[in-house]
Backbone as CSV, one residue per row, in Angstrom:
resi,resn,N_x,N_y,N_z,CA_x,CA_y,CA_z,C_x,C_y,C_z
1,UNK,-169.367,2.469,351.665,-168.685,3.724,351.421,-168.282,4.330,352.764
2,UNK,-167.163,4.932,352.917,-166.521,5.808,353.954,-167.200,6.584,354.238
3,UNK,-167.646,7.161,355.557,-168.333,8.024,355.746,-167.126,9.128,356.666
4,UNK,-166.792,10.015,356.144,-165.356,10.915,356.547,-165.928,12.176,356.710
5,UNK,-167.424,12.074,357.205,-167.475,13.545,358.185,-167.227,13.595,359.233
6,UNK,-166.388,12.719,359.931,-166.079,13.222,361.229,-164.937,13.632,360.945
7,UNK,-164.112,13.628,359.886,-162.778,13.604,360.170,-161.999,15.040,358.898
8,UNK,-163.540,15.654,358.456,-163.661,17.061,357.430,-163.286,18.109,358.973
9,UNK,-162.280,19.108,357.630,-161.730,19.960,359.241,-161.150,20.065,359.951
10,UNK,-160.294,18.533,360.279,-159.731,18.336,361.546,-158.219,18.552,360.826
11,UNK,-156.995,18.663,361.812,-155.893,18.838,361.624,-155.480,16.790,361.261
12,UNK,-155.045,16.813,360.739,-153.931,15.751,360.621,-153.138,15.685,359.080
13,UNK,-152.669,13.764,359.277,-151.736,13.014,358.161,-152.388,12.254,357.700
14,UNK,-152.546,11.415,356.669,-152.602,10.515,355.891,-151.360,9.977,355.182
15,UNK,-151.222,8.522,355.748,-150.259,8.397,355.718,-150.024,7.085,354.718
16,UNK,-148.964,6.578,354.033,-148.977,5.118,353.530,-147.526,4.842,353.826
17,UNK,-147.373,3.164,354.343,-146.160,2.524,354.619,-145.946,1.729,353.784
18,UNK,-145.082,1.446,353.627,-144.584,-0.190,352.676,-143.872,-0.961,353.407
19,UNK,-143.785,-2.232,354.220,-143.446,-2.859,354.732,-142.084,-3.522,354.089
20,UNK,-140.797,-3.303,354.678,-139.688,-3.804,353.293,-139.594,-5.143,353.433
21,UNK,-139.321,-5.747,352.291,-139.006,-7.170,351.368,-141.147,-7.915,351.504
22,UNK,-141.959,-7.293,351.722,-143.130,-7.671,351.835,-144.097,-7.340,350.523
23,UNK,-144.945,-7.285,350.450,-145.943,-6.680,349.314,-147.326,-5.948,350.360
24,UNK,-147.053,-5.758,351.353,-147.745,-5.394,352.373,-147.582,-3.812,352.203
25,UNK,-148.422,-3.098,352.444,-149.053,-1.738,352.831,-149.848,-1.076,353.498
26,UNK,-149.678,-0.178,354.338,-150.503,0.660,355.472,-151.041,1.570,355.153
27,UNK,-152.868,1.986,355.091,-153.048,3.549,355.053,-153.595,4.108,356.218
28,UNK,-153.044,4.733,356.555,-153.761,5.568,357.684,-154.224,6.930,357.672
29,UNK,-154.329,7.299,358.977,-154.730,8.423,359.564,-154.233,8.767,360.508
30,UNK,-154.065,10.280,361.402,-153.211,10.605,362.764,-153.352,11.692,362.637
31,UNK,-153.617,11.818,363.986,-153.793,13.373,364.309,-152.876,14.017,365.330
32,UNK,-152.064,13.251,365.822,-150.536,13.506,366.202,-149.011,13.161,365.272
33,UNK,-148.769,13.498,365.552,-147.315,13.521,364.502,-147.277,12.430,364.211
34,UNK,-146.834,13.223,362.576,-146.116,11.244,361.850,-145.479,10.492,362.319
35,UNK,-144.171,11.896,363.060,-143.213,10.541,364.099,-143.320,9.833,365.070
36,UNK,-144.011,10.371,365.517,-144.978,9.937,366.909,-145.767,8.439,366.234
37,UNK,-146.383,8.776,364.921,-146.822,7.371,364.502,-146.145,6.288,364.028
38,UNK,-145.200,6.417,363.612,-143.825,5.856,362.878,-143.486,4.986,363.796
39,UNK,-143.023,5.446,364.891,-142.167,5.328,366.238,-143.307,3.826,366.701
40,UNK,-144.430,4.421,367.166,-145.483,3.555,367.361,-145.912,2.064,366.662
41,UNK,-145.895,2.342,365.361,-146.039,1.066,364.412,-144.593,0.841,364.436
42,UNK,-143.904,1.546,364.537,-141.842,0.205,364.498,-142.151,-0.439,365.503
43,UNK,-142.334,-0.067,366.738,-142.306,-0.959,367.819,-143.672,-1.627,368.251
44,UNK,-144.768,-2.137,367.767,-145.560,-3.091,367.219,-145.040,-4.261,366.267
45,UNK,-145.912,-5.542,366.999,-145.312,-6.900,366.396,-146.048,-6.989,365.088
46,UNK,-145.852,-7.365,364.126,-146.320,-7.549,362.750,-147.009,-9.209,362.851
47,UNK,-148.598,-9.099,362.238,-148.728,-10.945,362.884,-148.027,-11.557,361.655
């Protein structure tokens, strides 16, 4: 089980991606901007 008291309180996103023509999906977390995260995972290599 998740243990998500560190993260009760805090400012952020929760986020989910869909990778297109894939069946692949992302969930996250961020505590700086979505775009800021967006930006970050586009320009990351996918293995």
């Amino acid at each position: 089980m998740f243990d998500d008291s560190a993260y009760r309180n805090k400012p952020g996103f929760i986020y989910l991606i869909h990778a297109q023509e894939t069946d692949r999906y992302k969930i996250g977390l961020t505590t700086r901007s979505v775009e800021a995260r967006f930006a970050e995972l586009n320009s990351s290599q996918s293995p």
